[in-house]
C-alpha positions in Angstrom: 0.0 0.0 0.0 2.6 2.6 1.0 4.9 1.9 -2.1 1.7 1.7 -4.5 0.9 5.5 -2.5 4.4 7.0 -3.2 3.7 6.2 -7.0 0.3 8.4 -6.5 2.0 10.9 -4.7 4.7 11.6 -7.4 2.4 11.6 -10.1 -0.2 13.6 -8.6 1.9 16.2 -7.5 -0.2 17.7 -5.1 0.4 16.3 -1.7 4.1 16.9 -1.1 4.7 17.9 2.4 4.3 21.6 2.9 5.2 23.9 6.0 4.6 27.4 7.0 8.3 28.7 6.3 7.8 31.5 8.9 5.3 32.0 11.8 5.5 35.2 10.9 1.7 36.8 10.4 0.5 40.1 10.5 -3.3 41.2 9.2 -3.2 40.8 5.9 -1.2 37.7 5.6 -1.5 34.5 7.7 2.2 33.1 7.1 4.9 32.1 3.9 5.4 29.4 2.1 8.5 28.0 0.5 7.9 25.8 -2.9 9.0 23.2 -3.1 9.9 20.5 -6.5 6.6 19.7 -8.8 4.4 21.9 -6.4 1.8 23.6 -8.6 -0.4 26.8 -8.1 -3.5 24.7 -8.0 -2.0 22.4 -5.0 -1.0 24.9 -2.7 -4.0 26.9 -2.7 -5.5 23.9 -1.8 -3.1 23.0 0.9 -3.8 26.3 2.5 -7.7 26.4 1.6 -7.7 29.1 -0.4 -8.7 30.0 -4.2 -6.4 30.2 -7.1 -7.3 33.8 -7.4 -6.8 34.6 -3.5 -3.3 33.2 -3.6 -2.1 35.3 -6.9 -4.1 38.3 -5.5 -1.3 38.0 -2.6 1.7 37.4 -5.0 0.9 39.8 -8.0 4.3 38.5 -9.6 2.4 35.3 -10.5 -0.1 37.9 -12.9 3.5 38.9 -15.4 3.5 37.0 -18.4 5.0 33.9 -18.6 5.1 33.3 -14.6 6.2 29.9 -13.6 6.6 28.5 -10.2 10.1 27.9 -9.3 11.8 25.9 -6.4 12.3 28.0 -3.6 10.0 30.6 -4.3 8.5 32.5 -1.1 4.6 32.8 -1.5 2.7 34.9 1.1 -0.4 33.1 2.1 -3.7 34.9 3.0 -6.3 34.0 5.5 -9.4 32.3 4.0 -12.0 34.2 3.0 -15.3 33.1 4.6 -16.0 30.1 5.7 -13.7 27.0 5.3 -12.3 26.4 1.6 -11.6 22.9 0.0 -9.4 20.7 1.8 -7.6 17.8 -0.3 -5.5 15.3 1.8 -4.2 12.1 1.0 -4.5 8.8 2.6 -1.7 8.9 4.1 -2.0 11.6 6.3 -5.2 11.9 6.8 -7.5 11.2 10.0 -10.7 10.9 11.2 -11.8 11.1 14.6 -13.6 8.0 16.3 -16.8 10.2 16.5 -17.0 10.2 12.3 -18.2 6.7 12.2 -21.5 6.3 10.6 -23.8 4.8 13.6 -25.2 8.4 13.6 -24.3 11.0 11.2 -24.6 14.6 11.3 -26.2 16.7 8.2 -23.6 17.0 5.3 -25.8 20.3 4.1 -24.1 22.3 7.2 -20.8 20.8 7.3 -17.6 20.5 4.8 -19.0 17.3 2.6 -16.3 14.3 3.4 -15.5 12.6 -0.7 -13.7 9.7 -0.9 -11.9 8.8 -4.1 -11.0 4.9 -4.5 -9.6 4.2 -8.2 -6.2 3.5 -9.4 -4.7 6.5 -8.7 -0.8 5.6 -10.3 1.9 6.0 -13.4 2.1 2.6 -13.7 0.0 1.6 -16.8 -3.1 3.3 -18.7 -5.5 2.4 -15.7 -3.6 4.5 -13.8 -3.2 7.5 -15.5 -6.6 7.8 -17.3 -7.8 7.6 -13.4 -5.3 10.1 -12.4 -7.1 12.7 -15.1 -10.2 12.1 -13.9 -9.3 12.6 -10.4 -8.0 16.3 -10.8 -10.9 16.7 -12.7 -13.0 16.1 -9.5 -10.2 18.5 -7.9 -11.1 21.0 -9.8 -14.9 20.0 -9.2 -13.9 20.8 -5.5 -12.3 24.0 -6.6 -15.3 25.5 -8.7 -17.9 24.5 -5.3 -15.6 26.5 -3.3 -16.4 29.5 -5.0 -20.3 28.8 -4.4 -19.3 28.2 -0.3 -19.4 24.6 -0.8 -16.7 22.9 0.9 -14.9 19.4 0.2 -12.6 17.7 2.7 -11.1 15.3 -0.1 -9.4 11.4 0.7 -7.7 10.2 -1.9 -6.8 6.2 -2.0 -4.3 4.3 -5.0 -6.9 1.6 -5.2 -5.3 -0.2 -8.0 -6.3 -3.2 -9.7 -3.9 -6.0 -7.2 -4.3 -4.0 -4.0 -6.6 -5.2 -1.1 -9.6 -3.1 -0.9 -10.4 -4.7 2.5 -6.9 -2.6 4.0 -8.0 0.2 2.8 -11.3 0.4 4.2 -9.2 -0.1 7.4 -8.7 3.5 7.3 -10.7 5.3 9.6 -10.8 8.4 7.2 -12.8 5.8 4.7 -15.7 5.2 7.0 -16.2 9.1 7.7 -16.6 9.3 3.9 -20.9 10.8 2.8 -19.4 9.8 -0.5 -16.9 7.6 -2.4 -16.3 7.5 -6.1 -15.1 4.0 -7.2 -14.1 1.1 -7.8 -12.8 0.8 -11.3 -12.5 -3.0 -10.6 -15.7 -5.3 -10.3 -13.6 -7.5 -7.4 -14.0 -4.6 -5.3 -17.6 -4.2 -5.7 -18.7 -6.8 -2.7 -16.4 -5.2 -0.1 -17.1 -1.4 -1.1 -20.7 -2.3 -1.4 -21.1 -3.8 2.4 -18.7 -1.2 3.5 -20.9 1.6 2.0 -24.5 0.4 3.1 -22.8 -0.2 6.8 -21.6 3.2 7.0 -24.0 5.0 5.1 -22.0 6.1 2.2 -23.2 7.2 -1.2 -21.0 4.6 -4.0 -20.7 6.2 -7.0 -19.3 4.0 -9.5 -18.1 5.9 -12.7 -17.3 3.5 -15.2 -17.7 0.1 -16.9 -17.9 -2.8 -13.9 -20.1 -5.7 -13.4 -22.0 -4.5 -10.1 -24.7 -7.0 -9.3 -25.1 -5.3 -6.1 -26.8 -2.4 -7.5 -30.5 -4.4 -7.1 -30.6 -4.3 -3.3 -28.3 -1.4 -2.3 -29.8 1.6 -2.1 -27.0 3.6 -1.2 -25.2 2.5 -4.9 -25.4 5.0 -8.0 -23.8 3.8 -11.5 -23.0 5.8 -14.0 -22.2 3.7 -16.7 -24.7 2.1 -19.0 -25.1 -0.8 -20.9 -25.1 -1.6 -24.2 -28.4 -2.7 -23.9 -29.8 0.2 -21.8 -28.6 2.4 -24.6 -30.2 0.7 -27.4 -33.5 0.7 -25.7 -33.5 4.7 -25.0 -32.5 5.2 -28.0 -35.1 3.3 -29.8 -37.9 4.9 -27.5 -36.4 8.5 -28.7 -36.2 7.4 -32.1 -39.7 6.5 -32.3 -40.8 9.8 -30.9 -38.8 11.9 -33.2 -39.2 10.3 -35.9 -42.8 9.2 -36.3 -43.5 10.9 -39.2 -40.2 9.6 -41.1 -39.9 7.3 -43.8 -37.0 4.8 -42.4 -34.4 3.9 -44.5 -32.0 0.9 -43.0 -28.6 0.6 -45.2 -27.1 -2.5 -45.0 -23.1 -1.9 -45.1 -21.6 -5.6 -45.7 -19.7 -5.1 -42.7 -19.4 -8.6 -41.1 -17.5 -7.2 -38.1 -20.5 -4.7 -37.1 -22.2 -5.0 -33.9 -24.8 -2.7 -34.7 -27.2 -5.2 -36.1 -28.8 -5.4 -32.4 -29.7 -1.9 -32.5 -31.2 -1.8 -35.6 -32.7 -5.1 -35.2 -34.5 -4.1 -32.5 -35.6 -1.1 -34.1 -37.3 -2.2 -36.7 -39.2 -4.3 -34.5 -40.5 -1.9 -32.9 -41.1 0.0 -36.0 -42.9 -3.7 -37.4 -45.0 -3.6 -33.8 -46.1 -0.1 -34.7 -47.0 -0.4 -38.2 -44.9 1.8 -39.2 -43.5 1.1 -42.9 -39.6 0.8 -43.6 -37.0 0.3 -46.6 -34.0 -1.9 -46.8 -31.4 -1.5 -49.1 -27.5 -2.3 -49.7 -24.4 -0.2 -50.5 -23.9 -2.1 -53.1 -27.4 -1.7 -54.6 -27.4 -0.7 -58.1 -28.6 3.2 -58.3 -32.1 2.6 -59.3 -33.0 0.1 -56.2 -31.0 2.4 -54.3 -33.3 5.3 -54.7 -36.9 3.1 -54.6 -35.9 3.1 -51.1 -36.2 6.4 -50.4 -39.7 8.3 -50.1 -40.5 11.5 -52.8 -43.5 12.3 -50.5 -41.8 12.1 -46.5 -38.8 13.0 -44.9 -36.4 9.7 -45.0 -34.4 9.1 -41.8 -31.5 7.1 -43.2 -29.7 3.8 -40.2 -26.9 1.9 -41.6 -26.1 -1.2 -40.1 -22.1 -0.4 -38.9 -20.6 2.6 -37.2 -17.2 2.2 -39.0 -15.8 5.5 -40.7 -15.0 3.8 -44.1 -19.0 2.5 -44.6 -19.8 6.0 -43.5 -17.9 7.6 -46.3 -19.5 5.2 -49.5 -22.6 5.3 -47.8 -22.5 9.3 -48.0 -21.1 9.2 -51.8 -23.9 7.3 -52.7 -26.4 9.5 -51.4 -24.8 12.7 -52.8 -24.8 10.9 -56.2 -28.7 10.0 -55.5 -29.3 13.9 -54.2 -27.8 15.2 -57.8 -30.5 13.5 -59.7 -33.6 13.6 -57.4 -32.9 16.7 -55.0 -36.3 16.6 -53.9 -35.3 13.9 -51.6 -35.0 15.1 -48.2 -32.7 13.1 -46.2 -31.9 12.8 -42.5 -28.7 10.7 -41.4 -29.1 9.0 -37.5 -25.9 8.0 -36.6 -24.1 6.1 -33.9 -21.7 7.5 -30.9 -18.5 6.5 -33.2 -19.6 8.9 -35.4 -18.5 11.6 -32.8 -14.7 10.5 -34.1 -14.8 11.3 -37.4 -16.0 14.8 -37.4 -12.5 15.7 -39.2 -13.7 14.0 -42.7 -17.9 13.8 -42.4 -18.5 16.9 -40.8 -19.7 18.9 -43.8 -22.0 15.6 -44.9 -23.1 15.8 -41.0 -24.3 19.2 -41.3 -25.6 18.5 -44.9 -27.7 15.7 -43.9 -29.0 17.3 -40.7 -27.0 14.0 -38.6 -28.6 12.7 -35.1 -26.1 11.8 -33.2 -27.0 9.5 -30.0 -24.6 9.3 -26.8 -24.4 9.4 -23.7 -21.9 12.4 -23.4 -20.7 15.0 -25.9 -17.5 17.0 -26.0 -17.6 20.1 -27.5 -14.2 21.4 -28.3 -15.5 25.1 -29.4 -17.6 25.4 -26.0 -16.2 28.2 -24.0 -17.0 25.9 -20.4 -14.6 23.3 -22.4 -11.9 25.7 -22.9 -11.9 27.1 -19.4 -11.7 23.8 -18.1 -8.5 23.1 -20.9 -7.2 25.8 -20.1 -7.4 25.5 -15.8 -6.0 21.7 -16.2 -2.9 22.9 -18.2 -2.2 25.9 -15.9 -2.5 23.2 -12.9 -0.6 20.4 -13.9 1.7 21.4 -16.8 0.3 19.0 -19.2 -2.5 18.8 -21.7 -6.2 16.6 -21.2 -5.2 13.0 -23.1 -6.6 12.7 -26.0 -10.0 10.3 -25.9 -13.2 10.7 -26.2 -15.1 11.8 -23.4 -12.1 13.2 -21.8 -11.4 11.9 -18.7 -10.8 15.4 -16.6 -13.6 16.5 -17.9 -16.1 13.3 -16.8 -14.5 13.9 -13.5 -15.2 17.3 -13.2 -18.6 16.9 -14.2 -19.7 13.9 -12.0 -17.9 15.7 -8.5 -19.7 19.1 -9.1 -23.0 17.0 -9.7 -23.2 15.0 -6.9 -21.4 17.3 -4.7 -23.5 20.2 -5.1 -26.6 17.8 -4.8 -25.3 16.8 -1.3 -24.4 20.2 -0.3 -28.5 20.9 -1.2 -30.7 17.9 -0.3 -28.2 15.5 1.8 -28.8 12.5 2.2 -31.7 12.7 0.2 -30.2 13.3 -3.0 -31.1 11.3 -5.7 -30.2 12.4 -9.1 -33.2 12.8 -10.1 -33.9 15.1 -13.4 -34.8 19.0 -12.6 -33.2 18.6 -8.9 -30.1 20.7 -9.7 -30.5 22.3 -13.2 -26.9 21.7 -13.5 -25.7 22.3 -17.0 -22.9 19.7 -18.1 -19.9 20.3 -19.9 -19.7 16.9 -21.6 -21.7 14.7 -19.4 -25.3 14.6 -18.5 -26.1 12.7 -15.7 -30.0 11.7 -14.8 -31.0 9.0 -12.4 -34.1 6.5 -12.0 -34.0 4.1 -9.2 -33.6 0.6 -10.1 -36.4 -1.9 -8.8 -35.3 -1.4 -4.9 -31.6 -0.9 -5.3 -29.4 1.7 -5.8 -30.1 4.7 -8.8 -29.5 4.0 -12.1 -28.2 6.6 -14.6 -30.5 7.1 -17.9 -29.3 10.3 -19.3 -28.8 10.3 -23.2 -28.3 13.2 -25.5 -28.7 13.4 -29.3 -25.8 15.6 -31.0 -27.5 17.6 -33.8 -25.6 18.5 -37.1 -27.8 21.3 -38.4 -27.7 22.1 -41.7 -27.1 25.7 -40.9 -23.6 24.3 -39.3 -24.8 24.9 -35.7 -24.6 21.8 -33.6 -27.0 21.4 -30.3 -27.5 18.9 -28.3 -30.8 17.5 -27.3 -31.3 16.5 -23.6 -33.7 13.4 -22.8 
């Protein structure tokens, strides 16, 4: 455990052990601090509870152009403002008092909300450091609620993929926890589970795992969804928006595709409904190819495969079918791959007024994006990895949802649409309790290509 926590603490860089250099405090400042190697801007504020802004409004050096924090630098640190800012602490020097145990809790909604974080939290493989971007995405979560006077006293634990889960729920700063996100590993799940309903814990599992446990604990929320959950929002939304469409299913000759149980199941339910559809081939000659399409309703076009090369034919064949019959009005409804190749279909996207269905949608041009971007390369010296949903920013948005519902209903958060109003950045999160267990996340978006090259998402 310690030698999996040094690897956290080097990557993380932002619990190195700090000390006041001088006792020295007069009424503006409260002491001095001397910086230390890989210490960041964004970790001592938070050592010393205090904003970003607070601690360069107290060193206007760090305002010049091209500041950077050195090694050895003195920083004057102010008091807080108001009442107690963000704390962040590590496992590993962090306590809780006998008192914190969860027999009887006090209400989080007047206090400093206690998060736990439990994920792989390490340099060691891709695990690791995809975790490691999410997590100072929650810091910066934790950051942002400060601002609103919401504050976060923050335990982090490496809870990587060999280490015992049971040791670290040893830690008495792990049963004092109103919240832990994790695990990223479905072996964890019994323990965390039993160790969350005991205490009275809200479990907030962020990603893919196999977690059985979410039928009969109540206390469990999961974020991820299913394949199969997917597909059967989707086709409910489908069916709605598109009830006065002609459907047009493309079959692609793609023998690796998946997709087939999507739009199987579709047009079933399109077969259940009446509702007359067309199905046609890429490889159709051009005459079939256009008897599938309808001259007197809008046809909403589904191929079969979410691969980019498919994609591409499937839009030259359409563009050669709109030269000769441009009365045909065409809508494409896409999968979340799509999303990828907006470098080489955007223009058809917009053309083809494209539906997009996910379950998260990053929006590069979005000026909350590029604040966030911008804040987690100031922080950390480095630049969001490259995937899609970015990691930092699924972290941010999950902490700053479920924190600030804490911070307002307690306990009795749910995550229940209209509670918060909060808007995302890239991740929508909506929950519906499942049977009597836990809560069950059922947010979905459709990504809009219009053709007048504005793109909107649509919130279900």
């Amino acid at each position: 455990m310690n030698r999996l926590l040094r690897y956290f603490l080097l990557f993380v860089t932002l619990f190195v052990a700090v000390g006041i250099v001088s006792a020295q405090e007069n009424e503006s400042f409260r002491g001095f601090h001397k910086v230390k190697r890989k210490e960041t801007i964004f970790g001592i504020s938070h050592m010393y509870e205090i904003s970003i802004e607070d601690l360069i409004q107290a060193n206007p050096e760090m305002k010049e152009p091209g500041y950077e924090l050195k090694k050895g630098t003195i920083l004057k640190i102010p008091f807080p403002k108001g009442k107690a800012a963000t704390h962040v602490s590590s496992a590993a020097n962090s306590t809780a008092p006998e008192s914190a145990s969860r027999t009887v809790r006090d209400d989080v909604r007047g206090r400093a909300i206690r998060l736990g974080v439990m994920l792989p939290l390490h340099d060691i493989n891709g695990d690791g450091r995809r975790m490691v971007e999410y997590y100072r995405g929650v810091l910066m979560a934790c950051d942002s609620l400060k601002k609103l006077g919401i504050s976060v006293d923050v335990n982090a634990w490496n809870a990587s993929e060999d280490c015992d889960i049971n040791q670290i729920l040893e830690d008495k700063a792990a049963a004092s926890c109103d919240m832990i996100i994790g695990p990223l590993y479905s072996k964890q799940m019994d323990a965390l589970s039993a160790f969350a309903s005991r205490h009275d814990i809200r479990l907030v599992i962020p990603f893919s795992i196999n977690a059985p446990q979410l039928a009969t604990n109540s206390h469990i929320f999961q974020i991820w969804q299913s394949p199969t959950d997917v597909n059967e929002t989707t086709i409910s939304h489908f069916l709605e928006r598109f009830k006065n469409y002609h459907p047009v299913f493309i079959d692609c000759n793609d023998s690796t595709s998946k997709k087939g149980i999507f739009t199987f199941g579709l047009r079933r339910q399109l077969e259940q409904r009446g509702i007359q559809y067309s199905v046609t081939n890429l490889k159709s000659g051009e005459d079939n190819f256009t008897k599938s399409f309808s001259s007197s309703q809008q046809n909403v076009v589904i191929l079969n495969t979410g691969r980019s090369p498919e994609l591409g034919v499937a839009f030259s064949k359409i563009n050669g079918m709109k030269v000769n019959h441009p009365e045909l009005e065409i809508t494409m409804f896409g999968y979340t791959d799509w999303l990828m190749y907006t470098r080489a279909h955007l223009e058809n996207f917009y053309k083809y007024n494209t539906y997009i269905p996910s379950v998260f949608y990053f929006n590069a041009l979005s000026p909350a994006t590029q604040r966030l971007q911008q804040k987690y390369r100031w922080n950390f010296h480095a630049d969001m990895q490259n995937s899609l949903p970015r990691f930092a920013i699924t972290g941010f948005d999950q902490a700053y949802f479920f924190l600030r519902g804490l911070h307002k209903y307690g306990k009795a958060f749910t995550g229940a649409a209209g509670l918060l109003g909060y808007p995302p950045v890239q991740t929508p999160l909506q929950f519906e309790r499942y049977g009597n267990g836990g809560m069950r996340n059922k947010a979905l978006l459709f990504i809009h290509y219009r053709p007048d090259h504005i793109v909107e998402t649509i919130k279900f």
